[in-house]
Structures are given as structure tokens and as C-alpha cells.
MARVEXBA-297761 format. One record per residue: residue in one letter; x, y, z of N, C-alpha, C in turn. Coordinates in steps of 0.05 Angstrom, whole numbers, m for minus. Last residue first. Example, Ala and Ser with C-alpha at 12.3 -4.5 7.8 and 13.67 -1.06 7.14 Angstrom:
2
R  aa      nx      ny      nz     cax     cay     caz      cx      cy      cz
R   s     257     m45     142     273     m21     143     258       1     157
R   a     264    m114     156     246     m90     156     264     m66     156
This chain:
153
R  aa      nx      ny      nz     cax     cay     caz      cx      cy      cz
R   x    m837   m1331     302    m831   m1341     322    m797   m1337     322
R   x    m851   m1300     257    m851   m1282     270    m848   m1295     300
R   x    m840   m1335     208    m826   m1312     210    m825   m1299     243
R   x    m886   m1366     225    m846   m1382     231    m833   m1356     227
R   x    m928   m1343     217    m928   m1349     246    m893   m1358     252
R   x    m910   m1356     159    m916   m1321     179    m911   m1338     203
R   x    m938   m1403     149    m895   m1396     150    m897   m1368     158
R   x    m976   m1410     166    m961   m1426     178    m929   m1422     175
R   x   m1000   m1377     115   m1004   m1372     138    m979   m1380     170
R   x   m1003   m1408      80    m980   m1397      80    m976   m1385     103
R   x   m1043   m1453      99   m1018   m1461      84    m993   m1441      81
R   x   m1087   m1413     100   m1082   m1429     119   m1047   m1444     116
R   x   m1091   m1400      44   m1074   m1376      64   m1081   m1392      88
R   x   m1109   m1449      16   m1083   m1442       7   m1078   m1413      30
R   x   m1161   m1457      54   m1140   m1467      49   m1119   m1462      45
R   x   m1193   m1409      30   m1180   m1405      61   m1158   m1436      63
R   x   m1177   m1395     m33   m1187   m1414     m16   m1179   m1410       5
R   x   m1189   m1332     m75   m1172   m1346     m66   m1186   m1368     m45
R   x   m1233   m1352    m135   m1224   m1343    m115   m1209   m1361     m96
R   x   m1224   m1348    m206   m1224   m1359    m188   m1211   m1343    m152
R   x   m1272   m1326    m250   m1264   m1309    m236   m1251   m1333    m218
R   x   m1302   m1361    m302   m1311   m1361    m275   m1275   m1341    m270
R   x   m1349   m1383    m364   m1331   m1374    m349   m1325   m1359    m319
R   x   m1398   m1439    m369   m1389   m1409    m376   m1354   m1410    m357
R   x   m1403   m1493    m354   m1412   m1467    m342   m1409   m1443    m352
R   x   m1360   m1519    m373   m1381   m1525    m380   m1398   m1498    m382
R   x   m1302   m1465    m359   m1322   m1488    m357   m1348   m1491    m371
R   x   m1250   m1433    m352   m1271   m1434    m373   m1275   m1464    m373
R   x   m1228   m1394    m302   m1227   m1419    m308   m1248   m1419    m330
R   x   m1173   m1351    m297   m1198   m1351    m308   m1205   m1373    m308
R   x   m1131   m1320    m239   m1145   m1345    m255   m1164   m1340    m260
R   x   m1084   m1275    m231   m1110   m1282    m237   m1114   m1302    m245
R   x   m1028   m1263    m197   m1040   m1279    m218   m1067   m1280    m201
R   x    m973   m1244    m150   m1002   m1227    m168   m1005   m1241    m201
R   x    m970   m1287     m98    m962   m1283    m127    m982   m1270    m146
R   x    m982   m1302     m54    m972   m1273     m51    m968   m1274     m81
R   x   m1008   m1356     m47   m1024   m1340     m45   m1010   m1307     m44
R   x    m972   m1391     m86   m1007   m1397     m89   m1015   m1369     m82
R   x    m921   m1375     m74    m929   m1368     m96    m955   m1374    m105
R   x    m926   m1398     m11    m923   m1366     m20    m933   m1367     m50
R   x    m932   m1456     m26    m963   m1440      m6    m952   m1413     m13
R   x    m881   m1464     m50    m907   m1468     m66    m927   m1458     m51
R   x    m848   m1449     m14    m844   m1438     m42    m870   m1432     m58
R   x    m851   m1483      29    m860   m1461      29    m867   m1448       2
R   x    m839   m1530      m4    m862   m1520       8    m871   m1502      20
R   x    m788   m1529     m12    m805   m1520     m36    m825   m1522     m27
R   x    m761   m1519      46    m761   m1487      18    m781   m1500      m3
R   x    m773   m1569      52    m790   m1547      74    m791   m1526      52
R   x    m737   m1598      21    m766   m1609      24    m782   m1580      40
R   x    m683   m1580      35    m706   m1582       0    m728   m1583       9
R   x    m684   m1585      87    m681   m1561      81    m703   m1561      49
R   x    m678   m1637      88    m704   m1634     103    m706   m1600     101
R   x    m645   m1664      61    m668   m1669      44    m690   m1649      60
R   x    m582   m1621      45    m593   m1638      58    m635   m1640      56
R   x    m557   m1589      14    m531   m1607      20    m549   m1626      34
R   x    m614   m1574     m31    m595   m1557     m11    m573   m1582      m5
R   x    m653   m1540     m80    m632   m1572     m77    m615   m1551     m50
R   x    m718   m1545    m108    m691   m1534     m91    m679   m1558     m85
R   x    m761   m1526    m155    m747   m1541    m148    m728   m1526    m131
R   x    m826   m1517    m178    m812   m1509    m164    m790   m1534    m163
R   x    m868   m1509    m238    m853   m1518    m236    m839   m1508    m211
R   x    m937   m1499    m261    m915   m1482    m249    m892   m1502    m239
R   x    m975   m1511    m298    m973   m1490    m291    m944   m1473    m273
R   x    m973   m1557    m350    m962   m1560    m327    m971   m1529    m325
R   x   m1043   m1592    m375   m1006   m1580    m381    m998   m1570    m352
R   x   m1078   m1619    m351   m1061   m1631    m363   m1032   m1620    m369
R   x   m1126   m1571    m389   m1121   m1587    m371   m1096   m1609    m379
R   x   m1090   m1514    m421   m1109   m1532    m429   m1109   m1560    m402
R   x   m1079   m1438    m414   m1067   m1466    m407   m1094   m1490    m409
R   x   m1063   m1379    m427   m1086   m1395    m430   m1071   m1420    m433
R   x   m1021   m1338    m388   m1032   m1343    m414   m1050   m1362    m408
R   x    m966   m1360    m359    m986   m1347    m358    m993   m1344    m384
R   x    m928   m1408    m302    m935   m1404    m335    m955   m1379    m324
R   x    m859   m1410    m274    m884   m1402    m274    m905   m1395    m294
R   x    m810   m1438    m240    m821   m1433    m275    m849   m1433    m269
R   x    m752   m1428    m201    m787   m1432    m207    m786   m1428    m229
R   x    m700   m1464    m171    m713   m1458    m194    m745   m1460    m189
R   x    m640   m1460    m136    m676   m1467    m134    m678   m1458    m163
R   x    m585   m1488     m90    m606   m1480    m118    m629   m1476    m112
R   x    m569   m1494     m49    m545   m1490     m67    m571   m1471     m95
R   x    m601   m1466      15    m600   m1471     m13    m584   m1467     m21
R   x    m613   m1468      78    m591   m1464      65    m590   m1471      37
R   x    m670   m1422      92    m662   m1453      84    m631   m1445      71
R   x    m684   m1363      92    m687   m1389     101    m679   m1406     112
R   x    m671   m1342      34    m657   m1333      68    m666   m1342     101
R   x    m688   m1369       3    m663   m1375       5    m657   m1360      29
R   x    m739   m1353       7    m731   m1381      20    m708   m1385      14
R   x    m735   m1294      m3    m740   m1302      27    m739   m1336      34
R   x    m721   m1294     m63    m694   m1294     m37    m707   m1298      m7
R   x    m771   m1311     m75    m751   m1331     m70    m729   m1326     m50
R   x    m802   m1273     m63    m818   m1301     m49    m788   m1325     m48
R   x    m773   m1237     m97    m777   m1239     m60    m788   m1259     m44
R   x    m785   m1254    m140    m754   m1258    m141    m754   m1251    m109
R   x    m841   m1251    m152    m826   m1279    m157    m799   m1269    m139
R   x    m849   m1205    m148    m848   m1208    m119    m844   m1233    m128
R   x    m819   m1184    m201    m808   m1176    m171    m824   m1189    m150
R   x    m856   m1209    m230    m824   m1223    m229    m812   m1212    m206
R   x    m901   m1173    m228    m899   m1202    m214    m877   m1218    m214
R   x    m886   m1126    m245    m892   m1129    m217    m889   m1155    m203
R   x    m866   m1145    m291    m848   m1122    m278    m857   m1130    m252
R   x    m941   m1158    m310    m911   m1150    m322    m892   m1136    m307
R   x    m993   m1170    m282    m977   m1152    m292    m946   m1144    m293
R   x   m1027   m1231    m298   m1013   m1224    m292   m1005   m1186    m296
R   x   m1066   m1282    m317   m1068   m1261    m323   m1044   m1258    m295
R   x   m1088   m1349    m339   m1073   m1335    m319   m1064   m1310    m326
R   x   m1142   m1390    m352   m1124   m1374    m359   m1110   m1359    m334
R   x   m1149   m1464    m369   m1146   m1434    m350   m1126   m1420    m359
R   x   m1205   m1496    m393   m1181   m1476    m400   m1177   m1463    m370
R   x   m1250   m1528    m373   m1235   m1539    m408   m1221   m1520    m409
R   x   m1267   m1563    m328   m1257   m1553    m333   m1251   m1552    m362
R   x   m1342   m1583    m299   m1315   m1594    m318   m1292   m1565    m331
R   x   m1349   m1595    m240   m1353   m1577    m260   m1328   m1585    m271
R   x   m1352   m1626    m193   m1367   m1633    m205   m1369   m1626    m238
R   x   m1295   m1613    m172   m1316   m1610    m154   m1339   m1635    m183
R   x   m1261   m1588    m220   m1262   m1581    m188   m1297   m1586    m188
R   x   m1227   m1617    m274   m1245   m1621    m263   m1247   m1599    m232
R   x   m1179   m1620    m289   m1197   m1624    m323   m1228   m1620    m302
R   x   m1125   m1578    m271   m1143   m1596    m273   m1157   m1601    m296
R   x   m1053   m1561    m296   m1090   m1548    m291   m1110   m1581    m298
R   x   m1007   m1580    m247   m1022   m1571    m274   m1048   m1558    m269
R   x    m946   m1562    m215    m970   m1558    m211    m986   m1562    m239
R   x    m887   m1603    m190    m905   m1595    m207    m934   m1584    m204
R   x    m838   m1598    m143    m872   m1591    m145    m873   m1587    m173
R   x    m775   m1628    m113    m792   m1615    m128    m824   m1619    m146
R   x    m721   m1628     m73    m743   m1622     m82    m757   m1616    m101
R   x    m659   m1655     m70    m669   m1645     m86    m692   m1649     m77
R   x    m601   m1672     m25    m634   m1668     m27    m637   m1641     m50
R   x    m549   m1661     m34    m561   m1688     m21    m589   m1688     m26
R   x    m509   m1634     m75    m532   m1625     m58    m535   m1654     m50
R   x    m459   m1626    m105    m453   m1614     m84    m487   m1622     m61
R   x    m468   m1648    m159    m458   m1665    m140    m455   m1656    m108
R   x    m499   m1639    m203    m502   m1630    m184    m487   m1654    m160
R   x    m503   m1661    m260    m475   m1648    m251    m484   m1630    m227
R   x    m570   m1637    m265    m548   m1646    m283    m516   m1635    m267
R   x    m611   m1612    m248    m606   m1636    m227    m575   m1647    m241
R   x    m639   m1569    m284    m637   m1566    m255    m612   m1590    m239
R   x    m639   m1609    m327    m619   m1586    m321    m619   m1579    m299
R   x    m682   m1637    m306    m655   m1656    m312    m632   m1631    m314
R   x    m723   m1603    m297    m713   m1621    m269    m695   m1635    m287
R   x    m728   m1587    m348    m727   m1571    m332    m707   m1580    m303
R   x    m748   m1643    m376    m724   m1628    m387    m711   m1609    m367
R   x    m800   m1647    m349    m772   m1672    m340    m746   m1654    m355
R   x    m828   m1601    m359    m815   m1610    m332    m799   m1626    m327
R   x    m824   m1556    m418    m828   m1596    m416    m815   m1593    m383
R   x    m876   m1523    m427    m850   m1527    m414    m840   m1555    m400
R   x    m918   m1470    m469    m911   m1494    m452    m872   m1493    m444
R   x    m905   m1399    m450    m917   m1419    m472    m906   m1440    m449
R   x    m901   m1348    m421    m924   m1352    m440    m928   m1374    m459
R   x    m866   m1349    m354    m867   m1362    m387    m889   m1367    m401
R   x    m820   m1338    m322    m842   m1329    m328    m846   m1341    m359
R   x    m775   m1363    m270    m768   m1353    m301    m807   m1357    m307
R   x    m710   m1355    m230    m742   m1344    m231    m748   m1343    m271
R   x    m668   m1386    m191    m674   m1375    m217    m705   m1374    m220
């Protein structure tokens, strides 16, 4: 389940429906992401996330059927925020539950290096500094990078 969301989102409420009367799975996964208060030295006080509508629920809903065609998954759930977020609140929520821990554990990590670097969002960060444009990190496409090279082994 793919779900896009312009306001907050309590995560323990989310992962208790996700996990409620799930008797069929053995392994549950799951990633919270927030927005920092800090990178590096520079103080954070907002991020915003910009998006276009239609486009980005469709490649949510391909980043997913490709880890359900994966991993054997009973479930997954993403929750993905956009709009202006305050350090501290949550940005994105992943969870998967399969019959076993080492399937959960791989689908929500992939889940989370695809929706860092194929998911069409902008970050604004508004710092001490003024405001800033965030660019992507050879980090996060080192990270997704590693599940191409598994597509194409």
C-alpha cells in the first residue's frame, strides 16, 4: 500500500495497523525517516518536499511492485510526506512483512535506497543560512546502485 500525505502521521499508529492480526508473517521490517535539526554544522529549521502529482504515486507504486517481485511479501506499506516538515517529524514510513525476517529485512532496504534516489521529490532545506536546493549524495545512488547490479546478476 502506497499512501502520499500533506500532513503529519503518527508511525506507531501506522506500524500497529500494519502489524494488527498478522499471524501469517514471521518477519516484519520497518524504516522511519525524519527531518534532521542539523547536517554537518548548519542548523536546520524546515524541509520542504515538492513533488508532481500522478507522477510520483506512479513510480511509488513501481518502486513497490518491483520489491514485491522480489521478495516474497504478504505486505508492505509506504507513507510518504510532502509539504513543509519541522525537524523531528517523520518523513517517510516503510514496512514489509514476509513468512520470513531475511526477505522483510532486504525488501525494506531496498525500498528505502529506491525511494531516496528514483522518487520524484525535491528538498528545500531552510537553514540558519538562508535556504538551500538539496542535492542528490553519491552515497544514497551507491546504495541503490547495489540492487541494479542484483537486477542485472
Amino acid at each position: 500500500m502506497i499512501r502520499l500525505l500533506g500532513e503529519p502521521f503518527d508511525p506507531a499508529a501506522e506500524i500497529a495497523r500494519f502489524t494488527t492480526d498478522r499471524q501469517d508473517v514471521g518477519g516484519i521490517a520497518t524504516f522511519l525517516g525524519r527531518v534532521r535539526d542539523r547536517v554537518g554544522e548548519l542548523r536546520i529549521r524546515a524541509l520542504t518536499l515538492e513533488h508532481y502529482p500522478g507522477m510520483t504515486e506512479r513510480k511509488l507504486a513501481e518502486i513497490e511492485a518491483e520489491a514485491r517481485r522480489r521478495w516474497p511479501l504478504q505486505d508492505c506499506l509506504v507513507i510518504h510526506r510532502y509539504g513543509r516538515m519541522e525537524p523531528g517529524e517523520p518523513i517517510v514510513l516503510v514496512a514489509t512483512a514476509s513468512a520470513h525476517r531475511a526477505a522483510a529485512l532486504e525488501a525494506c532496504a531496498f525500498l528505502i535506497d529506491w525511494l531516496k534516489t528514483k522518487a520524484p521529490f525535491w528538498k528545500l532545506e531552510e537553514t540558519d543560512r538562508g535556504a538551500r536546493w538539496v542535492e542528490a549524495r553519491e552515497s544514497d545512488d551507491a546504495a541503490a546502485a547495489r540492487w541494479e547490479k542484483e537486477t542485472a546478476g
